[in-house]
PyMOL Python script that loads the backbone (N, CA, C, O; Angstrom):
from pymol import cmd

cmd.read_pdbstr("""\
ATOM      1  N   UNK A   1     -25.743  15.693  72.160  1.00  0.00           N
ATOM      2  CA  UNK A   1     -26.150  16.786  71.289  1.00  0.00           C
ATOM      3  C   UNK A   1     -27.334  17.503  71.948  1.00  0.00           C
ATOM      4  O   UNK A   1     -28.389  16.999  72.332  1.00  0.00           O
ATOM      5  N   UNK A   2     -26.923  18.833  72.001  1.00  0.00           N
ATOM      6  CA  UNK A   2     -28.507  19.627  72.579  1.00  0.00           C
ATOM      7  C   UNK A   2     -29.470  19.733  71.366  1.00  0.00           C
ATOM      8  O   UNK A   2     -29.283  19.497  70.173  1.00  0.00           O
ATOM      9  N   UNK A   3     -30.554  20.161  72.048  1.00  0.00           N
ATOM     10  CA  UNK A   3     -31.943  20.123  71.164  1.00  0.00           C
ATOM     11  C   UNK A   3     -31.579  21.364  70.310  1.00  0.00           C
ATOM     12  O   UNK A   3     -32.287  21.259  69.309  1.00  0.00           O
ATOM     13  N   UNK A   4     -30.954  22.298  70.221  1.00  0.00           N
ATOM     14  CA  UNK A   4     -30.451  23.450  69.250  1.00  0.00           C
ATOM     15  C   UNK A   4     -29.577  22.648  68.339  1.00  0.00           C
ATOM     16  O   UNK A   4     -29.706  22.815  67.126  1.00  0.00           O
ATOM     17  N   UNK A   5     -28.745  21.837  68.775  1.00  0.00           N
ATOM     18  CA  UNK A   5     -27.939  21.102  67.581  1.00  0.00           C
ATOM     19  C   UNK A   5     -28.891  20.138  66.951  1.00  0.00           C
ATOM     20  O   UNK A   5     -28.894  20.073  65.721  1.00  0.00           O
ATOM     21  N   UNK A   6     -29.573  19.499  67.536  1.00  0.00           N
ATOM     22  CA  UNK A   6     -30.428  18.184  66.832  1.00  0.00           C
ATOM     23  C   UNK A   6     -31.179  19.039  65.966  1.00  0.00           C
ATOM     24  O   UNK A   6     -31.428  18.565  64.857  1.00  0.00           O
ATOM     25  N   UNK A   7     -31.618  20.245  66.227  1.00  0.00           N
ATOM     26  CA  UNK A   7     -32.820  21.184  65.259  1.00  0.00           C
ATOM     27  C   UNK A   7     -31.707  21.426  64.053  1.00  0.00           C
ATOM     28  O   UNK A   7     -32.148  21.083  62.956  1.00  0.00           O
ATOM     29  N   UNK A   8     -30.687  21.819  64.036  1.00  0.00           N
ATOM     30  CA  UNK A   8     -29.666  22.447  63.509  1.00  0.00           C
ATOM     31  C   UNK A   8     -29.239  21.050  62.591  1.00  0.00           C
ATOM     32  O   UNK A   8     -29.128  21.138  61.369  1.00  0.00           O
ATOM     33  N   UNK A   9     -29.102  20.264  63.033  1.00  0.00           N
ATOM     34  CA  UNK A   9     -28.776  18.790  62.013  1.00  0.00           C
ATOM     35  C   UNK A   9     -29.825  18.669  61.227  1.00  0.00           C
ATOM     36  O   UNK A   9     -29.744  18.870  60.015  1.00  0.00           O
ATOM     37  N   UNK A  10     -30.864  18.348  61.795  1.00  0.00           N
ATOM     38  CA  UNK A  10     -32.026  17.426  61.092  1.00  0.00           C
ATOM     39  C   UNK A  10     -32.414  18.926  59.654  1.00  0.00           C
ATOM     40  O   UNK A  10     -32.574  18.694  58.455  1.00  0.00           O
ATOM     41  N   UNK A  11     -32.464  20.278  60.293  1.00  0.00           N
ATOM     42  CA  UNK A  11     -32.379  20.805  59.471  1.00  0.00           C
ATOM     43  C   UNK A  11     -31.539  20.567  58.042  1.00  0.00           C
ATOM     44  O   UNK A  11     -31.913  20.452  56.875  1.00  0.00           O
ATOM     45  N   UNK A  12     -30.372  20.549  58.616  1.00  0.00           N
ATOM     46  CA  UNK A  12     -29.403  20.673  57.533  1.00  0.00           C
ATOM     47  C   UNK A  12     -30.010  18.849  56.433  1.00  0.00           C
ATOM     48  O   UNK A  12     -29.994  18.718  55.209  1.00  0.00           O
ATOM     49  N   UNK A  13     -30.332  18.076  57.204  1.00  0.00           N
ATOM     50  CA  UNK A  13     -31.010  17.030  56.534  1.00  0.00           C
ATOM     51  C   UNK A  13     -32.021  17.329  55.467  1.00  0.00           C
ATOM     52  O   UNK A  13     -32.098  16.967  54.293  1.00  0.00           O
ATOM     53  N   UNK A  14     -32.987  18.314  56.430  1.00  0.00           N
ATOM     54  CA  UNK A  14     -34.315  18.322  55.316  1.00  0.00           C
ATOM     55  C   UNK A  14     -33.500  19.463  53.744  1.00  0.00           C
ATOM     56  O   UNK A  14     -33.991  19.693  52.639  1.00  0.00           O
ATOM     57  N   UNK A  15     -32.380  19.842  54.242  1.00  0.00           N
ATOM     58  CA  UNK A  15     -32.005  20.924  52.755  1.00  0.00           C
ATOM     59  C   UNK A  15     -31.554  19.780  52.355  1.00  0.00           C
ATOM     60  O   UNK A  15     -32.534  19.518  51.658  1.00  0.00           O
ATOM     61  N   UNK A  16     -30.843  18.831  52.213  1.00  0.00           N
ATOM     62  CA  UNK A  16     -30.162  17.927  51.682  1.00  0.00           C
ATOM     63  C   UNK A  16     -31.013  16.782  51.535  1.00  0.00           C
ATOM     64  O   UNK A  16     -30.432  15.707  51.388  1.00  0.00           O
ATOM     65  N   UNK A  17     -32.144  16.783  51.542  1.00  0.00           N
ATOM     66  CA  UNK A  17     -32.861  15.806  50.929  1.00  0.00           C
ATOM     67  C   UNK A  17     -33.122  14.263  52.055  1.00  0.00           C
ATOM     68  O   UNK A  17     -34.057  13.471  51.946  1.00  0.00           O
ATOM     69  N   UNK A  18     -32.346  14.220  52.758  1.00  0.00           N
ATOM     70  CA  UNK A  18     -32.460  13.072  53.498  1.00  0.00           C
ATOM     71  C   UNK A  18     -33.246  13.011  54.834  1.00  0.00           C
ATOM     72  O   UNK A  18     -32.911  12.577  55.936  1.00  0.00           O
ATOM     73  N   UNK A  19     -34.601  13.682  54.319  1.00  0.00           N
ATOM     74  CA  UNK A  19     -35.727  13.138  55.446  1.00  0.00           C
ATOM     75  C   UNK A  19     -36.681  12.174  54.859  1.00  0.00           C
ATOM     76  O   UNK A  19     -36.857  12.268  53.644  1.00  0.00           O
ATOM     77  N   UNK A  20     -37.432  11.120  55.613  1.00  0.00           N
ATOM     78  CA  UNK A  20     -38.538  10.972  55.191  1.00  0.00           C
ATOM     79  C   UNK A  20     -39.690  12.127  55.063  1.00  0.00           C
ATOM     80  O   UNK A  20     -39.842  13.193  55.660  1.00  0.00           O
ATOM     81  N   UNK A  21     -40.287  11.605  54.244  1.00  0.00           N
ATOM     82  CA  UNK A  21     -41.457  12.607  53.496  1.00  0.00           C
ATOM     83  C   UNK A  21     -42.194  12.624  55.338  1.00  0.00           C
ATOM     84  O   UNK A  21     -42.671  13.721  55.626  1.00  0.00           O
ATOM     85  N   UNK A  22     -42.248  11.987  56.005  1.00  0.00           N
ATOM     86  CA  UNK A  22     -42.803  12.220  57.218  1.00  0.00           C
ATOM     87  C   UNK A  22     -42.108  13.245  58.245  1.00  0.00           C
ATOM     88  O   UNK A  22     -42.648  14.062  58.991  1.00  0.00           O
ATOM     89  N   UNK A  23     -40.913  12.990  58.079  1.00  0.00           N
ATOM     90  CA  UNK A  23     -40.446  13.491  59.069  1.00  0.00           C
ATOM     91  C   UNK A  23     -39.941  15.452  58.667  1.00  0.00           C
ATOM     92  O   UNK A  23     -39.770  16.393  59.443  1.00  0.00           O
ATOM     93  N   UNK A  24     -39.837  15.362  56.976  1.00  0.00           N
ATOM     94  CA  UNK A  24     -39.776  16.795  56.465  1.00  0.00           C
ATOM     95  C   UNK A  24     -40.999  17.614  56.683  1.00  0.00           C
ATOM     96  O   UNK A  24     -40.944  18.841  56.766  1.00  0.00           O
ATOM     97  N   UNK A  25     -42.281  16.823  56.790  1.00  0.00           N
ATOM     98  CA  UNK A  25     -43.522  17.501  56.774  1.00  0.00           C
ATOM     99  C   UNK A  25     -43.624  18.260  58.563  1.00  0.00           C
ATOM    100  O   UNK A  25     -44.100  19.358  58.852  1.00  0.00           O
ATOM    101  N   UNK A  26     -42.938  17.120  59.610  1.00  0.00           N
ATOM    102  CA  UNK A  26     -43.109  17.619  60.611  1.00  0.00           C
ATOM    103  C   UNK A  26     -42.211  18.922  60.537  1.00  0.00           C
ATOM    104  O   UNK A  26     -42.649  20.051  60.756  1.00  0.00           O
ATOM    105  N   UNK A  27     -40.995  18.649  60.225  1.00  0.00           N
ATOM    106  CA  UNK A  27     -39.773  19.930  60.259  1.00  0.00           C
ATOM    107  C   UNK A  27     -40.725  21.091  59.439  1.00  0.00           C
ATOM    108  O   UNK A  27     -41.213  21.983  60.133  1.00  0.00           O
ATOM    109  N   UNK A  28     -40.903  21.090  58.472  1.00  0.00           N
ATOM    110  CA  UNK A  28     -41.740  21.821  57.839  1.00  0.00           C
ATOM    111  C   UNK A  28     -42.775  22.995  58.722  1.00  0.00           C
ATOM    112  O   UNK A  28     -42.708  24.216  58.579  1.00  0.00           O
ATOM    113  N   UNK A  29     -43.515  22.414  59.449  1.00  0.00           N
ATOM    114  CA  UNK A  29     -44.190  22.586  60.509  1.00  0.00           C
ATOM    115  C   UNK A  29     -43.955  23.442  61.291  1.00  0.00           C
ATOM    116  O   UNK A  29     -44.380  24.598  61.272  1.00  0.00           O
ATOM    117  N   UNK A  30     -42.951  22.733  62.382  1.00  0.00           N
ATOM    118  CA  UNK A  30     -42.242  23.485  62.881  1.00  0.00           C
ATOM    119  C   UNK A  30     -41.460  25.117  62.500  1.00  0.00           C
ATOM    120  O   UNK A  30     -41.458  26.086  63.260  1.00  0.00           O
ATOM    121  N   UNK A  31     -40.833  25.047  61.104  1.00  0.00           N
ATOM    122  CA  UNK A  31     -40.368  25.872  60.838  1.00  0.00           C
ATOM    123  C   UNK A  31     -41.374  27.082  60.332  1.00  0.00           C
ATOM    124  O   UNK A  31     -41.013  28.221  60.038  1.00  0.00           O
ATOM    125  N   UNK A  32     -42.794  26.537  60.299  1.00  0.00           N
ATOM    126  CA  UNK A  32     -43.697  27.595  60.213  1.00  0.00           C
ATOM    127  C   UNK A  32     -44.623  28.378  61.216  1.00  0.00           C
ATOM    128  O   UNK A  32     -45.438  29.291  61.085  1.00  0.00           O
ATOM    129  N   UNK A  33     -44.115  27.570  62.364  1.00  0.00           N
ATOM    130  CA  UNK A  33     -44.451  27.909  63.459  1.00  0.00           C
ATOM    131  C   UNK A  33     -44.136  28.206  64.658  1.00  0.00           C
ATOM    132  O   UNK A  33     -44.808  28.371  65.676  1.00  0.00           O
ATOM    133  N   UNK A  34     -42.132  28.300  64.249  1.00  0.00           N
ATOM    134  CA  UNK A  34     -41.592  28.464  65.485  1.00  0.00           C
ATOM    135  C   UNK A  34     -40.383  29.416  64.771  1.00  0.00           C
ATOM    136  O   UNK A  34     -39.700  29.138  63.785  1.00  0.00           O
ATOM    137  N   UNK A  35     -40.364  30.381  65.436  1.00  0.00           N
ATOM    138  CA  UNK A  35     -39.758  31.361  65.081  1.00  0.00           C
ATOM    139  C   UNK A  35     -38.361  31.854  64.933  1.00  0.00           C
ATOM    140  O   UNK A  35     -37.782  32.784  64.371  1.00  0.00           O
ATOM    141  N   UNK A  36     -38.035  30.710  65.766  1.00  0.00           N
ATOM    142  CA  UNK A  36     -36.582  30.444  65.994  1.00  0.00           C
ATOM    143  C   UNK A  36     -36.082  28.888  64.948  1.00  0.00           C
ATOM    144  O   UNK A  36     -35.019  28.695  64.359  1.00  0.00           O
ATOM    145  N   UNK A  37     -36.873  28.308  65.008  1.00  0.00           N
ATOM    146  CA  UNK A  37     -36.599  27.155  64.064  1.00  0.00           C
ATOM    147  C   UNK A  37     -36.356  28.131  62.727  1.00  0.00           C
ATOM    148  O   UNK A  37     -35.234  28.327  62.261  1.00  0.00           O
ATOM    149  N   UNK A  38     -37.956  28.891  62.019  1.00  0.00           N
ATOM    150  CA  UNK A  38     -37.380  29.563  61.119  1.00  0.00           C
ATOM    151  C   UNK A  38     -36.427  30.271  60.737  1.00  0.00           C
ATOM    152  O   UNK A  38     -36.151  30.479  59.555  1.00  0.00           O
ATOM    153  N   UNK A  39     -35.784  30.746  61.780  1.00  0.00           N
ATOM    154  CA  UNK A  39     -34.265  31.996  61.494  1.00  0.00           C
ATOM    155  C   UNK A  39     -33.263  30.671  61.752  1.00  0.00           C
ATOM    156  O   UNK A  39     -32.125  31.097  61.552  1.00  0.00           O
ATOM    157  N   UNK A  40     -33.191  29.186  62.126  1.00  0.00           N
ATOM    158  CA  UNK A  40     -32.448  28.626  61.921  1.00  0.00           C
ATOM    159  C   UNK A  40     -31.975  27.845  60.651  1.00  0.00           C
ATOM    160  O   UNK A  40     -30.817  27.492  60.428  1.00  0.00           O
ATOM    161  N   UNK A  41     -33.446  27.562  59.580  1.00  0.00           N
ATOM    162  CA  UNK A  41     -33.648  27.103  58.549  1.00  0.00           C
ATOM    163  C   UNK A  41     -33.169  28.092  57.745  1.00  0.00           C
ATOM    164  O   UNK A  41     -32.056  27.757  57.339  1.00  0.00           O
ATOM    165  N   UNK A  42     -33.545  29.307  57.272  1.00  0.00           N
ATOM    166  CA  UNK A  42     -32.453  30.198  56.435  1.00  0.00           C
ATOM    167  C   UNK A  42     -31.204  30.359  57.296  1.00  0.00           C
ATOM    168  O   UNK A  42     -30.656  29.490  56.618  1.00  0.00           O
ATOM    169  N   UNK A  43     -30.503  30.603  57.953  1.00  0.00           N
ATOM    170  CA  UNK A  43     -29.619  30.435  58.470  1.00  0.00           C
ATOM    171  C   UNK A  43     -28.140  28.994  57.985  1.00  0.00           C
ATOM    172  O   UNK A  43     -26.912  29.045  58.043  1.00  0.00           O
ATOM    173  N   UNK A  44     -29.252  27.741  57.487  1.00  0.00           N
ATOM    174  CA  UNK A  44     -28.729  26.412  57.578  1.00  0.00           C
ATOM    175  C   UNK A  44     -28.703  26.937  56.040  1.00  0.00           C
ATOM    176  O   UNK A  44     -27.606  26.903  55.482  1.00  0.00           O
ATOM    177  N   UNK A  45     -29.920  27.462  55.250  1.00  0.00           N
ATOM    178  CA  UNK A  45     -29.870  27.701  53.843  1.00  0.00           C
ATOM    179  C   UNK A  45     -28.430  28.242  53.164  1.00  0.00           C
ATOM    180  O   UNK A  45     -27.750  27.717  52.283  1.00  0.00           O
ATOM    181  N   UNK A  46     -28.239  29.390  53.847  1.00  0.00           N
ATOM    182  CA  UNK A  46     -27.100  30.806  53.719  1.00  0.00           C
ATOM    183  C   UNK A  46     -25.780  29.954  53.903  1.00  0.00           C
ATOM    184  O   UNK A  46     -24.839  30.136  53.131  1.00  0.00           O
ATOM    185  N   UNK A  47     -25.724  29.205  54.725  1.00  0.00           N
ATOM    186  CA  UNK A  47     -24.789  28.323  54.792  1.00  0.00           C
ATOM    187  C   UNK A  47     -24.704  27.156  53.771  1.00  0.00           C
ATOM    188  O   UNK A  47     -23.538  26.764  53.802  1.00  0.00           O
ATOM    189  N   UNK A  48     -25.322  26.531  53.007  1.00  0.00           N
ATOM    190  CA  UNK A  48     -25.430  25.945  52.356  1.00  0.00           C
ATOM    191  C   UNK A  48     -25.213  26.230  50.923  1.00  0.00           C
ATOM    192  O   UNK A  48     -24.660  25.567  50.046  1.00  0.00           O
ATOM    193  N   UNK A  49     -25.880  27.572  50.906  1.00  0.00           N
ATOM    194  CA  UNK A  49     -25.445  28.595  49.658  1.00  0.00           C
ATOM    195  C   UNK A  49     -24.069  28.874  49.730  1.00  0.00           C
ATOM    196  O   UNK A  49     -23.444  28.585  48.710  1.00  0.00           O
ATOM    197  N   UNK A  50     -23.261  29.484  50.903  1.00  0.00           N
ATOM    198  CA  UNK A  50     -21.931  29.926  50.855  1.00  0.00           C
ATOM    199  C   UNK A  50     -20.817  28.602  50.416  1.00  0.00           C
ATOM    200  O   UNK A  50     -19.784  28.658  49.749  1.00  0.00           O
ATOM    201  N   UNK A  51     -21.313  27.730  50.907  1.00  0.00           N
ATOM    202  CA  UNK A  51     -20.580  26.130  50.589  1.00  0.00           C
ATOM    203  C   UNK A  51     -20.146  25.764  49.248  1.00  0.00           C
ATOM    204  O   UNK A  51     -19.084  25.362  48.772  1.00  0.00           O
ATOM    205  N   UNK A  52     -21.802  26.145  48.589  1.00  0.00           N
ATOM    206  CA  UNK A  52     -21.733  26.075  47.369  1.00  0.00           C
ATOM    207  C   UNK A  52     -21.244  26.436  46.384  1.00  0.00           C
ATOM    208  O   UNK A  52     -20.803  25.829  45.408  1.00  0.00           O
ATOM    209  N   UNK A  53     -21.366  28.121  46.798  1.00  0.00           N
ATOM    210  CA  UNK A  53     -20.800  28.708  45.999  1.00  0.00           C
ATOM    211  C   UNK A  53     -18.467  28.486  46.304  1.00  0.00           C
ATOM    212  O   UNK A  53     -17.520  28.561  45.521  1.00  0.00           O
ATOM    213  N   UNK A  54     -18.555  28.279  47.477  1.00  0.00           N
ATOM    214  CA  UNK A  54     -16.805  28.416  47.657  1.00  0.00           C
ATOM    215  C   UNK A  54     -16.358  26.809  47.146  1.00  0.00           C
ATOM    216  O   UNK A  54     -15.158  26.534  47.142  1.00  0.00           O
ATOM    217  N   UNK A  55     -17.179  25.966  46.799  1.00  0.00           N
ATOM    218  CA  UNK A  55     -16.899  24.850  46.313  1.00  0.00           C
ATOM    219  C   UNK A  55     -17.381  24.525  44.793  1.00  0.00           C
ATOM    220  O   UNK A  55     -17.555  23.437  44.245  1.00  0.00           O
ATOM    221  N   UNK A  56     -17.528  25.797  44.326  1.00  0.00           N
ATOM    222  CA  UNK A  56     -17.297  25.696  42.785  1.00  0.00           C
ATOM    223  C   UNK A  56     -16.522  26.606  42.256  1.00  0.00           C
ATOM    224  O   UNK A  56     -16.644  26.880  41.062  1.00  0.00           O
ATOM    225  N   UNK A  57     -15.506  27.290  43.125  1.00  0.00           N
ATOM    226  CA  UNK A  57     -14.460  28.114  42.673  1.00  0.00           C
ATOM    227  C   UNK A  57     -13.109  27.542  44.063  1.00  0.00           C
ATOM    228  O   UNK A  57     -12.242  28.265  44.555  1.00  0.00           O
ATOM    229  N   UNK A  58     -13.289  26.545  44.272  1.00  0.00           N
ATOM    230  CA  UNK A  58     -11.860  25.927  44.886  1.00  0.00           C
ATOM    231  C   UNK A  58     -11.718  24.469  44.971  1.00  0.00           C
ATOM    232  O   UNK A  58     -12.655  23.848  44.469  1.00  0.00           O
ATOM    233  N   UNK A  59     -10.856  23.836  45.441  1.00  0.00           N
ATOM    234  CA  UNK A  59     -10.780  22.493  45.256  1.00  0.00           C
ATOM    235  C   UNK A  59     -10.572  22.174  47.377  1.00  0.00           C
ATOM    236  O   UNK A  59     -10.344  23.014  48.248  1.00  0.00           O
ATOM    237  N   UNK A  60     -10.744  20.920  47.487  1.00  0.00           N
ATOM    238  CA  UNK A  60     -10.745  20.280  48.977  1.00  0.00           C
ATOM    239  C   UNK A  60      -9.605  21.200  49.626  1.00  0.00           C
ATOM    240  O   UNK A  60      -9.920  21.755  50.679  1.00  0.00           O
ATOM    241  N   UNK A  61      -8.201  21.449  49.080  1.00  0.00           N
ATOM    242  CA  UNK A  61      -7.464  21.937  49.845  1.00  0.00           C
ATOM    243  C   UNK A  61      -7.404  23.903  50.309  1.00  0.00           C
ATOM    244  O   UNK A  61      -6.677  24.580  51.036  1.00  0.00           O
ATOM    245  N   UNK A  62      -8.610  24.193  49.405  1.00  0.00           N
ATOM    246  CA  UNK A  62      -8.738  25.373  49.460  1.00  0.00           C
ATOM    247  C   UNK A  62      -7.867  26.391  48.156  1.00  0.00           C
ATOM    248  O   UNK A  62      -7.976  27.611  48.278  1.00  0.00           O
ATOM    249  N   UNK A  63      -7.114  25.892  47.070  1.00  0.00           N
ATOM    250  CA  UNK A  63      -7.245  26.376  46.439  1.00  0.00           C
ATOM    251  C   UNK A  63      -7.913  26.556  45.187  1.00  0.00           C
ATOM    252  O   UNK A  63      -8.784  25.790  44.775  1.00  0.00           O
ATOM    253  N   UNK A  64      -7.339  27.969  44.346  1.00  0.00           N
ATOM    254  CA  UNK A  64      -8.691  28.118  43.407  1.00  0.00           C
ATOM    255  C   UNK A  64      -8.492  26.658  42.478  1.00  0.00           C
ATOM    256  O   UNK A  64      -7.532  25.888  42.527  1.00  0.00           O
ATOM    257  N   UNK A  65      -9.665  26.558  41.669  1.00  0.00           N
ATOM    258  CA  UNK A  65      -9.966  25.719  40.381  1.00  0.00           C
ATOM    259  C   UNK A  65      -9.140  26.359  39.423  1.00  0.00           C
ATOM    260  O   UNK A  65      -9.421  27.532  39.180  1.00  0.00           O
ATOM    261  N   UNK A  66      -8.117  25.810  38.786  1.00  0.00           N
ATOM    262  CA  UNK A  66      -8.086  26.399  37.387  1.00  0.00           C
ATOM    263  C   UNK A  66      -7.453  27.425  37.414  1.00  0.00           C
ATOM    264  O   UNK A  66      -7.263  27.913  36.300  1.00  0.00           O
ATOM    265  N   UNK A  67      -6.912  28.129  38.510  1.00  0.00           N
ATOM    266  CA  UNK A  67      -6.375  29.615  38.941  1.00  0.00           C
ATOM    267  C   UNK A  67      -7.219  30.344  38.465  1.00  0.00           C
ATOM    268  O   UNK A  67      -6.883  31.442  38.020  1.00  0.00           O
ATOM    269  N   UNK A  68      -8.805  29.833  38.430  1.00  0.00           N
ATOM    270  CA  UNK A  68      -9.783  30.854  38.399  1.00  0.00           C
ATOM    271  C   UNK A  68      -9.796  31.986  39.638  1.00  0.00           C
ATOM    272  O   UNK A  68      -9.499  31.567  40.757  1.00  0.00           O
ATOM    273  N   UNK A  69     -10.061  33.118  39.511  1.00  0.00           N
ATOM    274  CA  UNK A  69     -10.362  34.315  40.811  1.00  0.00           C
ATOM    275  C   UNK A  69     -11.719  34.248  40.535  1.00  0.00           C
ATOM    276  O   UNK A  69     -12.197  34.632  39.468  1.00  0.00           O
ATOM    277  N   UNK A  70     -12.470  33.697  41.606  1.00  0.00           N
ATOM    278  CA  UNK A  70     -13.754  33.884  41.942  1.00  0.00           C
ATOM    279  C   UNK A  70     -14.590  34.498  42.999  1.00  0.00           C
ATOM    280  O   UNK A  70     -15.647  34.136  43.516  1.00  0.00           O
ATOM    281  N   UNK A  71     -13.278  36.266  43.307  1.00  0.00           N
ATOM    282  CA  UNK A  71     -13.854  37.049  43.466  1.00  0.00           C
ATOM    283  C   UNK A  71     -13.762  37.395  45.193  1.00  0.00           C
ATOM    284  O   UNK A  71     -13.768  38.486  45.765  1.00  0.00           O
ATOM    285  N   UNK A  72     -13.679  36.028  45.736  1.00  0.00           N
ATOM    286  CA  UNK A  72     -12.964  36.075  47.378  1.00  0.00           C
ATOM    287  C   UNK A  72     -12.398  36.470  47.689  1.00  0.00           C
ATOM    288  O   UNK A  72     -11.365  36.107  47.126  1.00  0.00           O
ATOM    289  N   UNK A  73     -12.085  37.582  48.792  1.00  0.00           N
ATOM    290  CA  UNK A  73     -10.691  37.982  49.381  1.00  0.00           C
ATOM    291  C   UNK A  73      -9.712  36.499  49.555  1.00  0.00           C
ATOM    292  O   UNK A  73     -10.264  35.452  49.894  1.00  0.00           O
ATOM    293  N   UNK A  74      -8.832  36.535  49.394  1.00  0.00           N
ATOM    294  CA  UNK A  74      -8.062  35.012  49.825  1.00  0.00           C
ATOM    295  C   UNK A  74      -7.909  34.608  51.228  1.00  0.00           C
ATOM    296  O   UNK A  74      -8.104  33.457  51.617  1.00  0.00           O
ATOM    297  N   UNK A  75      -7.535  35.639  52.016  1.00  0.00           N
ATOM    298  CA  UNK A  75      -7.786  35.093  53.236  1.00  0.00           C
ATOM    299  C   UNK A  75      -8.753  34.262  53.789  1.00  0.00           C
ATOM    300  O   UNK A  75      -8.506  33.298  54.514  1.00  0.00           O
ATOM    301  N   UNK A  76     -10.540  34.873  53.228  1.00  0.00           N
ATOM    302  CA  UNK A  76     -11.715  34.565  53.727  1.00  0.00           C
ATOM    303  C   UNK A  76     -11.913  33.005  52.799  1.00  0.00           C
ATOM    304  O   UNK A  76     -12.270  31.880  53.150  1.00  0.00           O
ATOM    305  N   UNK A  77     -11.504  33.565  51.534  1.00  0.00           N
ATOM    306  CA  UNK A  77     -11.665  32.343  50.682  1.00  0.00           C
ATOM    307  C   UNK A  77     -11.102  30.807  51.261  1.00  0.00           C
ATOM    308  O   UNK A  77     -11.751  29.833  51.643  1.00  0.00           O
ATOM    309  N   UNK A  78      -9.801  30.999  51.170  1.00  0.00           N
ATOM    310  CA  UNK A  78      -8.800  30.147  51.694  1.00  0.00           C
ATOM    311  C   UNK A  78      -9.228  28.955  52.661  1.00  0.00           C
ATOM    312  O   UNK A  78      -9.242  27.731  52.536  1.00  0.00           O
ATOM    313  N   UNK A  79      -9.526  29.729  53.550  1.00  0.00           N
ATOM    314  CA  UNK A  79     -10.327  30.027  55.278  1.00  0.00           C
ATOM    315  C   UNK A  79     -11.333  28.822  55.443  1.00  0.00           C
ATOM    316  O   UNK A  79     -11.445  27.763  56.061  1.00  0.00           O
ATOM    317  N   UNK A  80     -12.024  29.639  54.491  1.00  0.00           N
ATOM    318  CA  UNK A  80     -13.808  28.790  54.466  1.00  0.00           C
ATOM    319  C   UNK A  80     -13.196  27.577  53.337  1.00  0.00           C
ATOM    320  O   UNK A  80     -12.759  26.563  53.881  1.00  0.00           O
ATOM    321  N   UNK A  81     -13.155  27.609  52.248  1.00  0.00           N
ATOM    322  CA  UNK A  81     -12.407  25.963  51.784  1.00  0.00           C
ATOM    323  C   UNK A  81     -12.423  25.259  52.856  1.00  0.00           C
ATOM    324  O   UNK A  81     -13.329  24.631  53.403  1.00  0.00           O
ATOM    325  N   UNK A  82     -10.853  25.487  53.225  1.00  0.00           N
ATOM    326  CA  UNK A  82     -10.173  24.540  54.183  1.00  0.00           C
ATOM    327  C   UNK A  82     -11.225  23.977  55.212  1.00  0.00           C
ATOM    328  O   UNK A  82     -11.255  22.755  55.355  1.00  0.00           O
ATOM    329  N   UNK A  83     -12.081  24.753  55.934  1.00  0.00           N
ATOM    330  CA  UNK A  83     -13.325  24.767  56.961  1.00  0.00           C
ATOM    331  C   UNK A  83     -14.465  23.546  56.395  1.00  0.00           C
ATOM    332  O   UNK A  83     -15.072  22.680  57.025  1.00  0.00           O
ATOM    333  N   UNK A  84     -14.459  23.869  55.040  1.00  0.00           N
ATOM    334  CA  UNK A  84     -15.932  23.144  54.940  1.00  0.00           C
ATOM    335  C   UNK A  84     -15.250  22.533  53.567  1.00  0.00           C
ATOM    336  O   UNK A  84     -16.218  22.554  52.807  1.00  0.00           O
ATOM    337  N   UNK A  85     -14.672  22.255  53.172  1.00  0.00           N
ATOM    338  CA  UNK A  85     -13.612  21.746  51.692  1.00  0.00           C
ATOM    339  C   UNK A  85     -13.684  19.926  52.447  1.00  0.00           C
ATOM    340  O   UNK A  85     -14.063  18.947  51.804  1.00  0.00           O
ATOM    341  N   UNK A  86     -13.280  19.901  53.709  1.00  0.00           N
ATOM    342  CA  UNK A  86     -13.672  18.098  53.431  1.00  0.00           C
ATOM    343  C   UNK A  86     -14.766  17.903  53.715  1.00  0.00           C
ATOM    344  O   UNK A  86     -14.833  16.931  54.466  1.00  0.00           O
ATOM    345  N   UNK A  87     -16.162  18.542  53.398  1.00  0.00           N
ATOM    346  CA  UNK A  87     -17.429  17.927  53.614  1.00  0.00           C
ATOM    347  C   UNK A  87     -17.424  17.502  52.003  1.00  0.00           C
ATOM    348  O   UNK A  87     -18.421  16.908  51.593  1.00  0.00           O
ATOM    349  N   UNK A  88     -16.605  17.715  51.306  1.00  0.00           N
ATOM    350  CA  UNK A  88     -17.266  17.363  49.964  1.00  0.00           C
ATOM    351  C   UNK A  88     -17.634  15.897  49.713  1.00  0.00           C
ATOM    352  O   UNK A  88     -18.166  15.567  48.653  1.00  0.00           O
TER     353      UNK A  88
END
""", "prot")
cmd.dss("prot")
cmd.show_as("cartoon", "prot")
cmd.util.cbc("prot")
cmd.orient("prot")
């Protein structure tokens, strides 16, 4: 793993709760002081948001809940499910 992916993981850690209080304070840090860490941390956010939101209007295989329309083109919808639908 390169040091852009390890920044890019551990990130995605500190949104998800699984740092030590030590090791979030350093990330923390970093992300206030490195400029590129910061555009990677919203970056990991936006992604985290889009997840969220396409995984409360579809199920693992990518379709809707409920034959709810929640507003996705289907293609894009579909797409991203299937993509990120088995992290659930």
């Amino acid at each position: 793993m390169t040091s852009v992916e390890e920044t890019q993981h551990r990130l995605r850690e500190l949104i998800e709760g699984r740092l030590s209080p030590g090791e979030a304070e350093e990330l923390h840090q970093r992300i206030t002081s490195e400029p590129e860490v910061a555009r990677a941390y919203a970056e990991a956010v936006l992604e985290r948001d889009r997840v969220t939101q396409l995984n409360a209007c579809c199920d693992h295989t990518g379709e809707p809940n409920g034959g709810e329309d929640c507003g996705h083109r289907p293609s894009m919808f579909h797409r991203l499910c299937r993509i990120f639908g088995s992290e659930r």
